[in-house]
C-alpha positions in Angstrom: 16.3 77.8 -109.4 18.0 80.8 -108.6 16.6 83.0 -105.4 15.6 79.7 -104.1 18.1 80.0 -101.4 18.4 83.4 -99.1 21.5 85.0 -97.8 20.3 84.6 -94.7 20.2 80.6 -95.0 23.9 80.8 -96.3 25.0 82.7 -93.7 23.2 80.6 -91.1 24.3 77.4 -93.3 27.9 78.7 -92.6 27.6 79.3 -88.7 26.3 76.6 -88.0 28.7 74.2 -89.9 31.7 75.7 -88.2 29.8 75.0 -84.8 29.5 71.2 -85.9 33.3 72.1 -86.8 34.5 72.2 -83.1 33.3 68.1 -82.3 36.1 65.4 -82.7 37.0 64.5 -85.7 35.5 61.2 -85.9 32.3 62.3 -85.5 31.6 64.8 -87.4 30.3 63.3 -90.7 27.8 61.4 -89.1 26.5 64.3 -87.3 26.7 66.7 -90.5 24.8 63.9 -92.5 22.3 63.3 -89.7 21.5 67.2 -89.9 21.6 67.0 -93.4 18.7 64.4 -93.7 16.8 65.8 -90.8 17.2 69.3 -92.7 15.9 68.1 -96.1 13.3 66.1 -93.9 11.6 69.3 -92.8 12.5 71.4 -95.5 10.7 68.8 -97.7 7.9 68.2 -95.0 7.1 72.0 -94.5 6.7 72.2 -98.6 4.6 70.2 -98.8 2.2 71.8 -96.0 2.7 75.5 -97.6 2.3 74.5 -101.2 -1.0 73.7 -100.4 -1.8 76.6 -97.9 -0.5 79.0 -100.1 0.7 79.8 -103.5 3.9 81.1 -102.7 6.8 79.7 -103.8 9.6 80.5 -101.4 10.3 78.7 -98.4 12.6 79.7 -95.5 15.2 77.0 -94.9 16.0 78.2 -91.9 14.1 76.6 -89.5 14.9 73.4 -91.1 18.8 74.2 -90.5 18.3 75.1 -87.2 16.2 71.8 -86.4 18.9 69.7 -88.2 21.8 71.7 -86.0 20.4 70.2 -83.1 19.4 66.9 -83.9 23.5 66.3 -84.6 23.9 68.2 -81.3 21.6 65.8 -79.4 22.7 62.4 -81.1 26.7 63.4 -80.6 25.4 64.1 -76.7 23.7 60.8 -76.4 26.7 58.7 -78.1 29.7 60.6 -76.0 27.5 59.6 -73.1 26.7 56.3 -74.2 30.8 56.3 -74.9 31.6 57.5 -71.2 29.4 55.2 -69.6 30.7 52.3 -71.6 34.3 53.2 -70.8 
């Protein structure tokens, strides 16, 4: 399993954690579990597709990171507005 992962994807793993960093508290392990399945969703999902397109056997995680990022980003926006409203 080694060189599965690129140093890009750790270093883009690392930005974007300390971005989910700066929500409250109280939120952040749902969002960083919701990007996490979302993440491994696509990761998983695009896989899939290129294992049978092509024979290679690396996959950028990347995109999948980036899709997860904002999927917590959206949810923790629709719940602080749900919260505001509710207030």
């Amino acid at each position: 399993m080694i060189g599965v992962i690129g140093m890009g994807d750790v270093k883009l793993s690392g930005l974007l954690a300390g971005a989910l960093a700066l929500l409250p508290p109280g939120r952040v392990p749902a969002s960083l579990l919701l990007a996490a399945c979302v993440a491994c969703a696509v990761a998983g999902g695009g896989a899939i597709v290129s294992m049978r397109v092509s024979s290679r056997r690396t996959l950028p995680f990347g995109p999948a990171l980036l899709t997860g990022f904002w999927v917590a980003v959206v949810q923790f926006a629709v719940i602080q507005s749900a919260v505001v409203q509710g207030a």
